[in-house]
C-alpha positions in Angstrom: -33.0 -30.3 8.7 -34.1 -29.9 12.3 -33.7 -26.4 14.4 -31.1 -27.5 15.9 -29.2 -29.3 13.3 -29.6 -26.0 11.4 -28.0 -23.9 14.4 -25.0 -26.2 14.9 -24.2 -26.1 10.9 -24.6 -22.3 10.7 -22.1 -21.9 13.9 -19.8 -24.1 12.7 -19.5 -21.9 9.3 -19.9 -18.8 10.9 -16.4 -20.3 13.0 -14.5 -21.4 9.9 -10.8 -19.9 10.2 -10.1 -17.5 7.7 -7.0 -19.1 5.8 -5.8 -15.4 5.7 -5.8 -14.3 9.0 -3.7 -16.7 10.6 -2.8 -16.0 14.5 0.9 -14.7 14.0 1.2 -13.2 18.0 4.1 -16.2 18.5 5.7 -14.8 15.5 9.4 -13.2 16.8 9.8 -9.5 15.1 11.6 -7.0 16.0 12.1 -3.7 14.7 14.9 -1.1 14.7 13.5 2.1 14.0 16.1 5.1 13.7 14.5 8.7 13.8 17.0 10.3 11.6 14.5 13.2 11.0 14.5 14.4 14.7 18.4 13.8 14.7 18.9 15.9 12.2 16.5 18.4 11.6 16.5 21.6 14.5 19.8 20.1 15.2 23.1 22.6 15.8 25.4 22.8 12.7 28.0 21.8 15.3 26.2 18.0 15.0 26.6 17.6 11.2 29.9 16.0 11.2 28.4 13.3 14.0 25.5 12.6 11.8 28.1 12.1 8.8 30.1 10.3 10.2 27.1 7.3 11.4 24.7 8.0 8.4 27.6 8.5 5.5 24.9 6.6 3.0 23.1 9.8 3.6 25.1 12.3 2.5 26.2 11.7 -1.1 30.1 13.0 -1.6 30.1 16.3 -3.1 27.2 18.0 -1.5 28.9 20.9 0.7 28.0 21.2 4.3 26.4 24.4 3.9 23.9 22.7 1.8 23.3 20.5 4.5 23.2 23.2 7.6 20.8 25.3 5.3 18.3 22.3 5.2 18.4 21.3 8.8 17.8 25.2 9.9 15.6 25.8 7.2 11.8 27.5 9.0 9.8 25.5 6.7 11.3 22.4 7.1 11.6 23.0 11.2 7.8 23.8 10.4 7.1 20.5 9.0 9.2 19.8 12.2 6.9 20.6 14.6 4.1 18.6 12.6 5.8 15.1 12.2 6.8 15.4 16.1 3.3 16.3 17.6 1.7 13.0 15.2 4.9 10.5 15.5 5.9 11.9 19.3 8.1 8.4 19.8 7.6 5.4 17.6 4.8 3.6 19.1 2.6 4.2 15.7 5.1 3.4 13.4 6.3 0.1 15.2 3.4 -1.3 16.1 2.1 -1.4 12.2 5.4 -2.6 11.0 5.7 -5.5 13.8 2.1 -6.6 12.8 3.0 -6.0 9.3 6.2 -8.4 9.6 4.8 -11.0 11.9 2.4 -11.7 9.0 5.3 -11.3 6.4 7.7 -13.9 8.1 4.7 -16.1 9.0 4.1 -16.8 5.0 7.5 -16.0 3.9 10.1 -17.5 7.2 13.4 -16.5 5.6 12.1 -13.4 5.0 14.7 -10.7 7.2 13.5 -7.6 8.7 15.2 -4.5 7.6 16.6 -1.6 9.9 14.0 1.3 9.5 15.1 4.9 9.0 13.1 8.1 9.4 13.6 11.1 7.1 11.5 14.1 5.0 10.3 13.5 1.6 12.1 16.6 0.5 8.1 18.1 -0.1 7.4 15.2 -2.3 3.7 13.7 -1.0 4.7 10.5 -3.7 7.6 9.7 -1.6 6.4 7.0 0.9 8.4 4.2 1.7 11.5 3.3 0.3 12.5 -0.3 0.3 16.7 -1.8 0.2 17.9 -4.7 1.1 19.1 -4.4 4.6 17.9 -1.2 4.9 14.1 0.9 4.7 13.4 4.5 4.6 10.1 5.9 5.7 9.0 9.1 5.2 6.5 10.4 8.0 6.2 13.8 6.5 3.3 12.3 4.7 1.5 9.9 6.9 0.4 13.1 8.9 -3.2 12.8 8.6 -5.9 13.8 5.8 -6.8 16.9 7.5 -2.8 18.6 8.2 -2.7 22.3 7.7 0.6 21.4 5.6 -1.2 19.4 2.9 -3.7 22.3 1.8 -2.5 22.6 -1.8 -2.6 18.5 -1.9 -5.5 17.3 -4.2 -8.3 15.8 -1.6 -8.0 11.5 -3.4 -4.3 11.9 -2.7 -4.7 13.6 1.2 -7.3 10.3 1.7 -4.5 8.4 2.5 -1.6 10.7 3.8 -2.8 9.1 7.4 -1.0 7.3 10.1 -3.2 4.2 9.0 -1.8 3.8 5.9 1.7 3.2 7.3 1.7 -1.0 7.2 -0.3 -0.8 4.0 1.7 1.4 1.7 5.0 -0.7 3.0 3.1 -4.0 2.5 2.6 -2.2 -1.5 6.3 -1.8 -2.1 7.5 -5.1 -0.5 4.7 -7.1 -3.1 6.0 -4.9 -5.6 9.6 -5.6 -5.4 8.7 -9.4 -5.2 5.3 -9.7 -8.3 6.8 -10.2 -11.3 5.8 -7.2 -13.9 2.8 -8.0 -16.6 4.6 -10.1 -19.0 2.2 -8.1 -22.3 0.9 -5.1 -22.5 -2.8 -6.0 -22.5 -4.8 -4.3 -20.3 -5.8 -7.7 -18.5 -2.3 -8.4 -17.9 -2.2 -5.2 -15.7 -5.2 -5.6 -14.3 -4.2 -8.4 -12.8 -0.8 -7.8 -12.3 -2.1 -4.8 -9.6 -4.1 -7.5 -8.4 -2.1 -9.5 -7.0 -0.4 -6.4 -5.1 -3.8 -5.1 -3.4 -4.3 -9.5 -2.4 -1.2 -9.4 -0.8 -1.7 -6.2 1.0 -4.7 -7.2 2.4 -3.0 -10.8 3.3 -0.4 -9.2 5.1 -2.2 -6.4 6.4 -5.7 -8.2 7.4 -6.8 -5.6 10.0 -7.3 -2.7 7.7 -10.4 -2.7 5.7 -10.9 -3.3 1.9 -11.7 0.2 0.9 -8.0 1.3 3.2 -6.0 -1.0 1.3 -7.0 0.0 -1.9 -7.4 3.5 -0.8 -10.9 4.7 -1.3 -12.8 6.3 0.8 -16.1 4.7 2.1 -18.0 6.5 -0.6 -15.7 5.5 -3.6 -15.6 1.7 -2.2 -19.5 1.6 -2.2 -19.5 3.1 -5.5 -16.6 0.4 -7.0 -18.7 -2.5 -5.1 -22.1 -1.3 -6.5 -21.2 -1.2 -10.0 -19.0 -4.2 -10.1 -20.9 -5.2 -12.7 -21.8 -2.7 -14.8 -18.1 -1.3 -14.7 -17.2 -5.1 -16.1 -19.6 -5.5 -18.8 -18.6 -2.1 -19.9 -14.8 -3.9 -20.2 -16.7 -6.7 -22.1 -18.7 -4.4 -24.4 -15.6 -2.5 -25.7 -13.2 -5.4 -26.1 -10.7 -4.0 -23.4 -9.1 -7.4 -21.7 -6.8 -7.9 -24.5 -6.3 -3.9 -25.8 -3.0 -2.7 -25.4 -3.8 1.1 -26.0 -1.4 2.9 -23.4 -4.5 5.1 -22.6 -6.6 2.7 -20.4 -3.5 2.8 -17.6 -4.9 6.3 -17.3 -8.7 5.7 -17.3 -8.8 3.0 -15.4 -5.0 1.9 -13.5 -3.5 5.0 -12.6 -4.5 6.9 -9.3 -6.8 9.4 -9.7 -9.7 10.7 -8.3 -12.1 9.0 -10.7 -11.7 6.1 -13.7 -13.0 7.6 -17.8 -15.3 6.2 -19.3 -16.1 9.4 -20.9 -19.7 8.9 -19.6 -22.1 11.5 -17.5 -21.0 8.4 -14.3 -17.3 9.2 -14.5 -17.4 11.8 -11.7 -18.9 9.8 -9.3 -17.1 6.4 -10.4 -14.3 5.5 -8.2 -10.6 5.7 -9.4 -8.5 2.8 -10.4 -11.2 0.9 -10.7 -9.1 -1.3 -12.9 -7.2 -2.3 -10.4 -10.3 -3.2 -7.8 -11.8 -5.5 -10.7 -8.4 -7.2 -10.9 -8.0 -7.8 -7.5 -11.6 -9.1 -7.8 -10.4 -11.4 -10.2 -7.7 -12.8 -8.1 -9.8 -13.3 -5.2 -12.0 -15.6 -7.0 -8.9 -17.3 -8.3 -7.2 -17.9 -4.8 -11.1 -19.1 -3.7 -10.9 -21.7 -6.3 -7.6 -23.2 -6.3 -6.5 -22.4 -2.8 -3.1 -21.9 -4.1 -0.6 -20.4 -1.7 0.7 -16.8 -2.0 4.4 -17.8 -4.1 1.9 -20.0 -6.5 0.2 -17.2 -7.1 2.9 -14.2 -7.7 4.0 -16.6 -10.1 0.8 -17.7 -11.7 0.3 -16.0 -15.5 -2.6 -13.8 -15.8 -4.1 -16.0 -18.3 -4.4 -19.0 -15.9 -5.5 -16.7 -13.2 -8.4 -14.9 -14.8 -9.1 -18.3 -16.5 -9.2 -20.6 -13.2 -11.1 -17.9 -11.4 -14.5 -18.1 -13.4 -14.6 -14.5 -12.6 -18.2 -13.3 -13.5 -19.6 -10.5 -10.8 
């Protein structure tokens, strides 16, 4: 092949479209976001009945209004207050993620509808993220406050990671796949694999600008650890006859968020958590490479066919 021959094949690759970042800017979203936090936290006990009487789905019958007026003048939550308002100061961060978010959403999925978006506090409950209805979506902002927050001190520091602004579009993109993946159809730890998988391919599909190592949630150092040892970490699934095991105790070493995976070995410290679920989503990578199935195909697609088609082998 001549020099130049060469040079116009390797620009020519180099310029391939990426299937899975498709240009969605003529995409029409738009979202409604309602700060029911600012609304009602600080707010005069005069104003409950007006907030009742538009957010009634908010205030379960039976709870008495002093309930209420002690939660919306309570100093820790106008503390926590203060916080959410000096990161979310209007809704410029929060829209722009969930416009993006939904441009790639109804690009693959058109009849896909855009819910109305409402703001409250997780109540102190960092696990309490994004909430997903049908017409409606609750978003919690008391924990996308940054890694760093004063008010997250007690937090453990692989949870913190991702209590950031950033993680906004990618924690909703994980609930809306969830709602939508069917469940592992067995127990076998393959079948989860997988199944969590698929999740963290379509969060990266419909959240393309955030890195690999966001999406998943690792930090730089964990991500270099889980792509390092790729390997290693999948012979060690080989060696101990773990696709097909259904001992409830793998979800823990090796599914469940944590700050490392267990494989009761002098690495586990260093090893990066859930590494279960990276290999899976490993696995389905390599699938989607091979088939070029579309993104229904593939939420439908048994694990069994998907780990077989995929010739998975790091």
């Amino acid at each position: 092949m001549t020099g130049w021959l060469f040079l116009i094949v390797l620009l020519a690759g180099c310029h391939r479209e990426n299937p899975w970042n498709p240009d969605v800017s003529k995409v029409p979203v738009k979202i409604d976001i309602v700060r029911f936090d600012t609304m009602f936290y600080g707010a005069k006990p005069e104003k409950l009945p007006l907030l009742k009487k538009r957010f009634p789905y908010l205030f379960p019958e039976g709870v008495p209004d002093s309930l209420w007026v002690k939660k919306m003048t309570d100093s820790l939550n106008l503390d926590l207050k203060t916080q959410v308002d000096s990161v979310f100061p209007d809704n410029s961060k929060i829209e722009g993620q969930l416009v993006e978010l939904y441009k790639h959403i109804k690009y693959y999925f058109p009849r896909e509808k855009v819910p109305r978006v409402i703001t409250m506090y997780s109540d102190w409950d960092y696990m309490k993220r994004v909430f997903l209805a049908d017409s409606l979506a609750f978003l919690f902002p008391d924990n996308f406050l940054g890694r760093d927050n004063r008010i997250y001190a007690s937090i453990p520091a692989y949870i913190r990671h991702w209590m950031t602004p950033d993680h906004i579009a990618v924690d909703w993109a994980g609930k809306w796949a969830t709602k939508r993946v069917p469940p592992p159809k067995t127990n076998a730890f393959l079948d989860k694999m997988i199944y969590h998988g698929k999740i963290l391919f379509l969060q990266k599909v419909l959240v393309p600008s955030k890195p690999d190592s966001v999406i998943i949630g690792y930090t730089s150092k964990k991500w270099e650890w889980a792509r390092q040892n790729e390997k290693d970490v999948w012979l060690y699934f080989l060696d101990n006859k773990l696709l097909y095991s259904t001992d409830p105790k793998l979800d823990s070493r090796f599914l469940d968020l944590a700050p490392f995976s267990k494989f009761y070995t002098g690495v586990d410290n260093e090893s990066a958590g859930m590494i279960g679920r990276y290999i899976g989503w490993q696995i389905v990578r390599k699938y989607m490479d091979r088939t070029g199935a579309d993104l229904p195909a593939l939420m439908r697609a048994p694990a069994e066919e998907i780990f077989r088609k995929s010739k998975y082998k790091p």
